[in-house]
LOKETOR-171489 format. One record per residue (C-alpha): y, x, z; chain; residue in three letters; residue number from 1. Coordinates in steps of 0.25 Angstrom, whole numbers, plus 5000, padded with zeros to 4 digits. Example, Ala and Ser with C-alpha at 12.3 -4.5 7.8 and 13.67 -1.06 7.14 Angstrom:
// residues 2
NODE north east   up chain resn resi
NODE  4982 5049 5031     A  ALA    1
NODE  4996 5055 5029     A  SER    2
END
This chain:
// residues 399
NODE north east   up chain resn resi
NODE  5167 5405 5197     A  UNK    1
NODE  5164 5391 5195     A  UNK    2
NODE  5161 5388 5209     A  UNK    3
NODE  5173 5396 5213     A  UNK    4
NODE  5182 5386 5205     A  UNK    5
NODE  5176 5375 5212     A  UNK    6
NODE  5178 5380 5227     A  UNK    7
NODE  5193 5383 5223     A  UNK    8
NODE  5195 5369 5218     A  UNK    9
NODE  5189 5364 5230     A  UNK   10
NODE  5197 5371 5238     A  UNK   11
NODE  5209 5365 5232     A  UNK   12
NODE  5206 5352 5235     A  UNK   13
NODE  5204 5356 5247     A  UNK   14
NODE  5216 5364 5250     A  UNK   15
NODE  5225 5352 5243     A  UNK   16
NODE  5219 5339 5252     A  UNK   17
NODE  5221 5348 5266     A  UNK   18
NODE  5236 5352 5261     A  UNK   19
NODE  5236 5336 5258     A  UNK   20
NODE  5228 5333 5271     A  UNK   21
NODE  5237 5339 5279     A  UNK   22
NODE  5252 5336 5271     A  UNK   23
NODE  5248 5320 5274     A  UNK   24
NODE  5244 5323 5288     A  UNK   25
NODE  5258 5332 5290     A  UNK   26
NODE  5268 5326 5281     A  UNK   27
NODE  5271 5313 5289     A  UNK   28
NODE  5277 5321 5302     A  UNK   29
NODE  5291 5322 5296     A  UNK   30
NODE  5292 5306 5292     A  UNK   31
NODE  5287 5301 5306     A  UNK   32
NODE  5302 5301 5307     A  UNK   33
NODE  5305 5294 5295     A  UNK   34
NODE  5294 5284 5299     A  UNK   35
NODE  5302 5281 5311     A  UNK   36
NODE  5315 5277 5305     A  UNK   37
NODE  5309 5270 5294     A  UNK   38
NODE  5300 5261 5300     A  UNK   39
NODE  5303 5262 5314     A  UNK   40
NODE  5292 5267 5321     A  UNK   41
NODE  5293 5271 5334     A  UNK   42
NODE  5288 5285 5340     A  UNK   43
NODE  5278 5280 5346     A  UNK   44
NODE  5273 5275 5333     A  UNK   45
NODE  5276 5288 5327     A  UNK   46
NODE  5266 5295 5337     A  UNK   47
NODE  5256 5285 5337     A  UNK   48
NODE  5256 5289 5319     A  UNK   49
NODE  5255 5301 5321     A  UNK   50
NODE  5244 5302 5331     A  UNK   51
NODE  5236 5293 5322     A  UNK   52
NODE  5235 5303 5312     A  UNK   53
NODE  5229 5312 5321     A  UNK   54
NODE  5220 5299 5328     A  UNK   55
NODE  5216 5298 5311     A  UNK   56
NODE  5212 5315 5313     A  UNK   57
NODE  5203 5313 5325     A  UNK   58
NODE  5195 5302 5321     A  UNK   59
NODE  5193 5306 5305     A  UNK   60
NODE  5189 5320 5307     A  UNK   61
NODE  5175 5318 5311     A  UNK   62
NODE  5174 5305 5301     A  UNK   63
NODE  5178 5314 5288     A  UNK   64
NODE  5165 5324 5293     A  UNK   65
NODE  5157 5313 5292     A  UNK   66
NODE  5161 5305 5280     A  UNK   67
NODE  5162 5319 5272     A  UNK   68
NODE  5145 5320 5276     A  UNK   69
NODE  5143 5305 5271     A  UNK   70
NODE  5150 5305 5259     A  UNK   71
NODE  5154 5318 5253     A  UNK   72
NODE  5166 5326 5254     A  UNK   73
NODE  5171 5321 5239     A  UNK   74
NODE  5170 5307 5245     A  UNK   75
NODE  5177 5312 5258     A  UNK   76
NODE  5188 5316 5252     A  UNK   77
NODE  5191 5306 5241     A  UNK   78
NODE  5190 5297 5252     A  UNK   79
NODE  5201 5305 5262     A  UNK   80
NODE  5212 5308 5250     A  UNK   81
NODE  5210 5294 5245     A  UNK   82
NODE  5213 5289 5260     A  UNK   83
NODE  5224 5299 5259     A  UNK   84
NODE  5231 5294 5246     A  UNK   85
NODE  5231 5279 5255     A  UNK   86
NODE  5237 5285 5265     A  UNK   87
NODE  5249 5292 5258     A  UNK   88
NODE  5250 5280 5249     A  UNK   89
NODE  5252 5269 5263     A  UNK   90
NODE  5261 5278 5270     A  UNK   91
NODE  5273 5275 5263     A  UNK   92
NODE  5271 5260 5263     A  UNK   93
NODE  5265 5258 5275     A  UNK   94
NODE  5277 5251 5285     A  UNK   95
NODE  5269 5246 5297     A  UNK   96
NODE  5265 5258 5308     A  UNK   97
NODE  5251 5251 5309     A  UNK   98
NODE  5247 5257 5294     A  UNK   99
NODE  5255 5269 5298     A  UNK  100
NODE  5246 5271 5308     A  UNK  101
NODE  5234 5268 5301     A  UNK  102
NODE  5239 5277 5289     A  UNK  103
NODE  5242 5288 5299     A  UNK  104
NODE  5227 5287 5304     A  UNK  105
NODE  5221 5287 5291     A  UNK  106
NODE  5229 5299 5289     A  UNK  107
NODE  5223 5306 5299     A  UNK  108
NODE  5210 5301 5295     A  UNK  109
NODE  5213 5307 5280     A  UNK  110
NODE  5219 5319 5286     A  UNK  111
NODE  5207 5324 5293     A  UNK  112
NODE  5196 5318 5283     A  UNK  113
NODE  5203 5330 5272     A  UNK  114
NODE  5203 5339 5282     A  UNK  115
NODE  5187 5339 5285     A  UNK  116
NODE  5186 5335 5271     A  UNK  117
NODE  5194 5348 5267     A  UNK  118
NODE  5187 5357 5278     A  UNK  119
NODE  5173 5353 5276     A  UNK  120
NODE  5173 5354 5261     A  UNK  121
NODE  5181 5369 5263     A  UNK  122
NODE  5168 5371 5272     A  UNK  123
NODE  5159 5365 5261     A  UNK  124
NODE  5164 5372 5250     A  UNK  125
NODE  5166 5385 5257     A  UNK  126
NODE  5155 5399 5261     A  UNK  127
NODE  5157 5408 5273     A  UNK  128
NODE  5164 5417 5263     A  UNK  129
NODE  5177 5409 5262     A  UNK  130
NODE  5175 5400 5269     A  UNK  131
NODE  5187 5403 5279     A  UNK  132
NODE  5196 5405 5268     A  UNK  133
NODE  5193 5391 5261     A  UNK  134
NODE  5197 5385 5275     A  UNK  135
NODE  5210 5395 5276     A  UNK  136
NODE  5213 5387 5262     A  UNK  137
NODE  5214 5374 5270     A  UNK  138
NODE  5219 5380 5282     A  UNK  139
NODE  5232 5382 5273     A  UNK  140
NODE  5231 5369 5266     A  UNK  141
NODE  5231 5363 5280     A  UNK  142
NODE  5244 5372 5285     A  UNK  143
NODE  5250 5370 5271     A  UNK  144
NODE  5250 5355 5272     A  UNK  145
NODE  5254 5354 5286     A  UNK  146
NODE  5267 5361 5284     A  UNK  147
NODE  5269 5354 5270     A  UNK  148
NODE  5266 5339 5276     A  UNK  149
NODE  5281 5338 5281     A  UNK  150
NODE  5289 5346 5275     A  UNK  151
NODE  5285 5339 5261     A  UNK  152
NODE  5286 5325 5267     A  UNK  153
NODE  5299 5330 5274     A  UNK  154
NODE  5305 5334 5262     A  UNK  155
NODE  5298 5323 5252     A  UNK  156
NODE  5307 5313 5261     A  UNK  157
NODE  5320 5319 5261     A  UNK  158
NODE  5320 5318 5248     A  UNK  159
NODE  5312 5304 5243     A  UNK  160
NODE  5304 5293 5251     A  UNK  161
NODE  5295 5292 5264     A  UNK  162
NODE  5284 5288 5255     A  UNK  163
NODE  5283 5301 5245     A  UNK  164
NODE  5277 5312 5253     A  UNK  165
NODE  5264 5302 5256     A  UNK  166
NODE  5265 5299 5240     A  UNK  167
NODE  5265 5315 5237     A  UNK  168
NODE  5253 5317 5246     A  UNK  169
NODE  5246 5304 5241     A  UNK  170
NODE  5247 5310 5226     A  UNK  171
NODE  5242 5324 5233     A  UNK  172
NODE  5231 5318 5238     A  UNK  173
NODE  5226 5311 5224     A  UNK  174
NODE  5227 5323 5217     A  UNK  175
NODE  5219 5328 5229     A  UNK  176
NODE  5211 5315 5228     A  UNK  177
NODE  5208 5319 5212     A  UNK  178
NODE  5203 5335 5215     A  UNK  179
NODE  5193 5330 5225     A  UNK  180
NODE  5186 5320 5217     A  UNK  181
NODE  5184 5332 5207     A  UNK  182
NODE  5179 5340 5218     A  UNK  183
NODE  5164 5345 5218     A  UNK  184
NODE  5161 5346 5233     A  UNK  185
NODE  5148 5353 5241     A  UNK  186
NODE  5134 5345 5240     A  UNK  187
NODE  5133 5339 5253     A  UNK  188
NODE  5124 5347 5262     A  UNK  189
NODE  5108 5345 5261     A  UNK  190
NODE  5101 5339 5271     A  UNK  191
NODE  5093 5348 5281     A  UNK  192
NODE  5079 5344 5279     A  UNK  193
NODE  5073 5333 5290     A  UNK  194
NODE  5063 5341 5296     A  UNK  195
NODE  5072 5352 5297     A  UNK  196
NODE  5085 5343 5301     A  UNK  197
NODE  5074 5337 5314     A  UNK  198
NODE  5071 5350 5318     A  UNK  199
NODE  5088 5355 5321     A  UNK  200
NODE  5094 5343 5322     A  UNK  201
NODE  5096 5342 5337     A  UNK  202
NODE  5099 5358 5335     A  UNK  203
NODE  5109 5356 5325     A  UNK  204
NODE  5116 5343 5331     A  UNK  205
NODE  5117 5352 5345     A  UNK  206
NODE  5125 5364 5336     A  UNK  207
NODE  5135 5356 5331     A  UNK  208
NODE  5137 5348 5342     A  UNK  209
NODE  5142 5360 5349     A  UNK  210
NODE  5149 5365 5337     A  UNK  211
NODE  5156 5354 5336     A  UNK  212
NODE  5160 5353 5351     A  UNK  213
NODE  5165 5368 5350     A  UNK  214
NODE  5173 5368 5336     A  UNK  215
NODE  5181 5354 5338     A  UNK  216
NODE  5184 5360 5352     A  UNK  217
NODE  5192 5371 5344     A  UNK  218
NODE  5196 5362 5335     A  UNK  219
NODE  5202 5352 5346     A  UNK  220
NODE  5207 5363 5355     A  UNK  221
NODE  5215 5370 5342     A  UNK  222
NODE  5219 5358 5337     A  UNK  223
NODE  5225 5354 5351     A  UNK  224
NODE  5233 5367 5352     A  UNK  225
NODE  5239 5364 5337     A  UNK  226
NODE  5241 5349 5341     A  UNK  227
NODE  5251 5354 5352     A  UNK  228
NODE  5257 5364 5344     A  UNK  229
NODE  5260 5354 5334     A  UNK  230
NODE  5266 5344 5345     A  UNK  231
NODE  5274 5352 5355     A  UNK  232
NODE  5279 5364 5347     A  UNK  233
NODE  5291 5358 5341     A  UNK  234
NODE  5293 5354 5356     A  UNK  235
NODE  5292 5367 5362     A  UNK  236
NODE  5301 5374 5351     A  UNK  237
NODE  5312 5364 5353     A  UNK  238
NODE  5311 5366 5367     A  UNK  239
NODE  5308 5380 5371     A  UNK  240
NODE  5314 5387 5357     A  UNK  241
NODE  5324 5376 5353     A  UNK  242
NODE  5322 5377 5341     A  UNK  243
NODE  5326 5368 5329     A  UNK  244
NODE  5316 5361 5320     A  UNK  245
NODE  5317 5369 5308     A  UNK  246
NODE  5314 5380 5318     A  UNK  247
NODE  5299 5372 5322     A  UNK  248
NODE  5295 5368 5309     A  UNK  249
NODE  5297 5383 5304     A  UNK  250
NODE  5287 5385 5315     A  UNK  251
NODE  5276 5374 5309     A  UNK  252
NODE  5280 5379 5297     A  UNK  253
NODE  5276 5395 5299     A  UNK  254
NODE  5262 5390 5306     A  UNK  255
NODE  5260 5381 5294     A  UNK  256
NODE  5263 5393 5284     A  UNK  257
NODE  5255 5402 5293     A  UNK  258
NODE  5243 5394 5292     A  UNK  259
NODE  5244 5391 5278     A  UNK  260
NODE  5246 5406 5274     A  UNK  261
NODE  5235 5413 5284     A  UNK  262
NODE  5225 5400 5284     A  UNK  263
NODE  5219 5407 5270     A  UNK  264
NODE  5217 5421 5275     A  UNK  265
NODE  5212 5419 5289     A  UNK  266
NODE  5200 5410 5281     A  UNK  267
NODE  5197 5421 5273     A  UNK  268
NODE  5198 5431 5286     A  UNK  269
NODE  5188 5421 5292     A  UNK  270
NODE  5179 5424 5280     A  UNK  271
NODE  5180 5438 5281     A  UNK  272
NODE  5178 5439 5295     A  UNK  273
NODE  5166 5430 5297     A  UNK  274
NODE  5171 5426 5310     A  UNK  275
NODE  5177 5414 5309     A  UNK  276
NODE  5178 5409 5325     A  UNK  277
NODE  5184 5424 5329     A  UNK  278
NODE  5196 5420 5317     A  UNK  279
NODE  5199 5406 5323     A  UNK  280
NODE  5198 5412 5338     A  UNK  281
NODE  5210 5420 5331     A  UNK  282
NODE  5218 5410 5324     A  UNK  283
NODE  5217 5402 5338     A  UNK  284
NODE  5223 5416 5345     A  UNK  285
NODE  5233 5415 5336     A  UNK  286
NODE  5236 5402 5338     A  UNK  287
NODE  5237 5406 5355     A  UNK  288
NODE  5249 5418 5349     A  UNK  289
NODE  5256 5408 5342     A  UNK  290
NODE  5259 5396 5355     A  UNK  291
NODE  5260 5412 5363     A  UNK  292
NODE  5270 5416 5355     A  UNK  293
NODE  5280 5403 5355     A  UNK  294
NODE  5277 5401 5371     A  UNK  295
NODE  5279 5413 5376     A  UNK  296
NODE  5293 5416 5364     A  UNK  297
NODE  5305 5409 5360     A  UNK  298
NODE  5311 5420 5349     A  UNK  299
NODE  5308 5413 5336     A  UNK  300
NODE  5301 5421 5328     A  UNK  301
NODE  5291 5425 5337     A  UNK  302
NODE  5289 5408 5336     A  UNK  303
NODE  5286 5409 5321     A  UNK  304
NODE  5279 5420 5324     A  UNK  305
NODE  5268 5414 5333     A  UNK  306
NODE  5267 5401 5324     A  UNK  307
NODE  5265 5410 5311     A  UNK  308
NODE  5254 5416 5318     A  UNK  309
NODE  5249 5402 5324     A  UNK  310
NODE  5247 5398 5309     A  UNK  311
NODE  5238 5410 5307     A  UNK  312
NODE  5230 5406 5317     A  UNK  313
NODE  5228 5393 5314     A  UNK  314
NODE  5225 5397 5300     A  UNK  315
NODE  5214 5407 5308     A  UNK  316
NODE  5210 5394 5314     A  UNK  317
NODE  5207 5385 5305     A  UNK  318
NODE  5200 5393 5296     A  UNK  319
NODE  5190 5399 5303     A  UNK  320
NODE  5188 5385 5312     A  UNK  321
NODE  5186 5377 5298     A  UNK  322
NODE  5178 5388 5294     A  UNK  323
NODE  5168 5392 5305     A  UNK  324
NODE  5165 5378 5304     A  UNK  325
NODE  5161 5378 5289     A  UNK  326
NODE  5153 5391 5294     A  UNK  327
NODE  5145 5384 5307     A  UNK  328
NODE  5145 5371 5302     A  UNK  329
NODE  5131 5366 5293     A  UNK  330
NODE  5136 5359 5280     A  UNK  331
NODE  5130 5348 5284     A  UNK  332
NODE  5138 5345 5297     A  UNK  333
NODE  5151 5351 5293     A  UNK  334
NODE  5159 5339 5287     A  UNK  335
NODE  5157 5331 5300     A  UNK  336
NODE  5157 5343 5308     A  UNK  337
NODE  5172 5348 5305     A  UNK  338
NODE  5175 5332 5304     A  UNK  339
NODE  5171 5332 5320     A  UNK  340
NODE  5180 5345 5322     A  UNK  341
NODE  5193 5340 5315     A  UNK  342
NODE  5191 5327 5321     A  UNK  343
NODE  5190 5331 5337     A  UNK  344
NODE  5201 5342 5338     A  UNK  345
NODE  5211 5331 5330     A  UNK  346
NODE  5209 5327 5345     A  UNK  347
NODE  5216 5337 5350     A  UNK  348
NODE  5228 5335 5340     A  UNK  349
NODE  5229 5321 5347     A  UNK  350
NODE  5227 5325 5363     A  UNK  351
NODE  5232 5339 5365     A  UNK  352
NODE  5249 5335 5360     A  UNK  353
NODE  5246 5323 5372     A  UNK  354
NODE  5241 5335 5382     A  UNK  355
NODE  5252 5345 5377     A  UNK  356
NODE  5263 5333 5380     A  UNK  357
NODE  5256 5331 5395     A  UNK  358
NODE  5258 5345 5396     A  UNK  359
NODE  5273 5345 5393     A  UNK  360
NODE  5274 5333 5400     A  UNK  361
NODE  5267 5340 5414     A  UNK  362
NODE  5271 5354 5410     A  UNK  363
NODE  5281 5361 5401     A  UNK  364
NODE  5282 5363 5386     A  UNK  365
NODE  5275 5376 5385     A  UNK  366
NODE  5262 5368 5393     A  UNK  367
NODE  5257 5364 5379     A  UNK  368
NODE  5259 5376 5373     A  UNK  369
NODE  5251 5383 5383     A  UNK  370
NODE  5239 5371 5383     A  UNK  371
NODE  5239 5375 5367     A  UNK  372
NODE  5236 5389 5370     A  UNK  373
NODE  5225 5385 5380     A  UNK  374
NODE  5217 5376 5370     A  UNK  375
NODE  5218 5388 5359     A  UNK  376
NODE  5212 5396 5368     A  UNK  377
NODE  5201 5386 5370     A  UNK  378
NODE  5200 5386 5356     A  UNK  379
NODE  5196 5402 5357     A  UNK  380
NODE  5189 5401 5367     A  UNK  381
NODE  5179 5391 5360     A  UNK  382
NODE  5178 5398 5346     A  UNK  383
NODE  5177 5411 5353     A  UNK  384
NODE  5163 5405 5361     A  UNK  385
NODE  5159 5399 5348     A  UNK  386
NODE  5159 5413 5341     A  UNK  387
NODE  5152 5419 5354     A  UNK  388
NODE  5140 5410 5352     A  UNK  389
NODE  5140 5411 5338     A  UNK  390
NODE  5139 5425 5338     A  UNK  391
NODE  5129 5425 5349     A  UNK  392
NODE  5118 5415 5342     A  UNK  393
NODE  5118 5418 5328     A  UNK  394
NODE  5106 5411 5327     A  UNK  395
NODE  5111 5398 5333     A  UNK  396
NODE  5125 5399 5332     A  UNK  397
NODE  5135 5388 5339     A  UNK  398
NODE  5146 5389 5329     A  UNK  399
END
């Protein structure tokens, strides 16, 4: 019972600092605007501060893996919510668009730090039994503060200054700040003897060497499709359906709401099946129906339809990726491990919107759409060759 009370406690925590985590990362897309006007920046400014972010993504992934090994996952993410606090406290006051764009990086940095803090720690704390559905839990959290991000700070504006919904997430962040002190977190991983760790070293090096190479390939590929989704859908709607945007952002909205629903459940079905790879294979097939469904229609709801179900595939997704990496992974390696993954498919975030452009540019506005559906299915095709060989070397399994 006792240990019970501690892992939902934990999972609290957890579950606060990624809705957090992704409110901050979100909530500043309806004030570029407002940035504009008020201190005249130009677009290009604009787009250079919201690439930062993502620059701050890229290079902090890998970083946070190996700062939670050397100091501890308590110190970790002190050290991130206190970096969160400063930023949220600076935006306001900041005037000048060199700190913006400083602030802007460090938010990326902060932003993917929690993640790989959140998602090891889930890992950490977690058994094969659940641990699909602890990472459905965050899943949701994720989806839940990505649709909450701008509608609070669009709200919180009309109504009081530019500087309140930075205040509201720095006093969410103390409070997160507070839990996380109180927190008792895993032992850290004992060493493999030295005898033992010169006999399997090169071995073990070799593993994860290819593990990494084949996991941050699907993590880079799906995060390239979603990346273009994100860009080019509201541009493809206006075009193709001319429709209004209250008519998108209720189709972000059902994908966000999807995910946050289903993310829970498909963790536990992940746990119940004990095939984690053949449940992300799904979520990415579903993924392929949802860009089917609004290329090849225009009636409306057959539209909703397709993102309602995009959003349960993502959910799939997450899950069982986060997951079968807590499964694969040796403790000792996991933090910088997932740090590594996170880090190299934020990459695709930055390069594939430039790719989808070229092929506008060159092609038509379907082109992209089509390039999504191609780098799914690579995606597929990968995790689908991972659970072949996982399958057919037990003994010495590549994933």
């Amino acid at each position: 019972m006792k240990r019970r009370i501690h892992l939902n406690h934990n999972l609290v925590c957890m579950i606060v600092i990624s809705l957090i985590a992704n409110i901050s990362g979100s909530m500043i897309l309806p004030l570029f605007a407002i940035y504009v006007e008020q201190f005249g920046i130009s677009a290009l400014n604009m787009s250079i501060l919201f690439s930062l972010f993502y620059v701050g993504r890229f290079l902090g992934g890998g970083l946070a893996g190996r700062i939670y090994e050397k100091i501890g996952a308590k110190r970790l993410g002190l050290s991130l919510l206190l970096a969160e606090i400063m930023c949220m406290l600076l935006f306001p006051i900041a005037e000048s668009f060199i700190i913006l764009s400083i602030l802007r990086l460090l938010q990326g940095l902060v932003a993917i730090g929690l993640t790989v803090f959140v998602r090891v720690t889930i890992n950490q704390i977690s058994t094969t039994e659940n641990r699909g559905i602890l990472n459905g839990y965050i899943s949701s959290s994720e989806g839940a503060g990505t649709i909450l991000g701008p509608i609070m700070s669009g709200v919180i504006v009309s109504y009081f200054t530019l500087s309140v919904p930075f205040y509201f997430v720095a006093m969410f962040s103390l409070v997160s700040f507070v839990a996380v002190s109180r927190m008792t977190f895993p032992s850290p991983p004992s060493k493999p003897q030295p005898q033992r760790e010169l006999l399997h070293e090169p071995k073990r090096k070799t593993t994860l060497t290819k593990q990494l190479l084949l996991y941050s390939t699907v993590h880079f590929l799906e995060m390239s499709a979603f990346a273009i989704f994100l860009t080019y859908f509201s541009v493809y709607a206006t075009y193709k359906f001319h429709w209004s945007p209250v008519e998108i952002s209720l189709a972000f909205t059902i994908i966000g709401v999807s995910t946050f629903v289903s993310a829970p459940f498909m963790g536990k079905v992940s746990d119940l099946l004990k095939d984690r790879l053949i449940l992300s294979i799904i979520g990415l097939l579903l993924i392929m129906v949802e860009i089917a469904l609004f290329l090849w229609f225009t009636e409306p709801w057959i539209v909703y339809l397709g993102m309602f179900i995009g959003g349960i595939g993502g959910a799939s997704y997450l899950d069982s990726f986060y997951s079968q990496l807590g499964d694969v992974i040796p403790e000792e390696n996991r933090s910088s491990f997932i740090g590594n993954v996170v880090s190299l498919s934020e990459l695709g975030a930055i390069v594939s919107p430039i790719i989808a452009g070229v092929l506008i540019e060159r092609f038509n506005i379907n082109a992209p759409f089509y390039y999504n559906m191609l780098l799914v299915l690579m995606a597929i095709a990968i995790q689908y060759f991972i659970r072949l060989k996982s399958k057919s070397s037990r003994k010495r399994p590549l994933a």
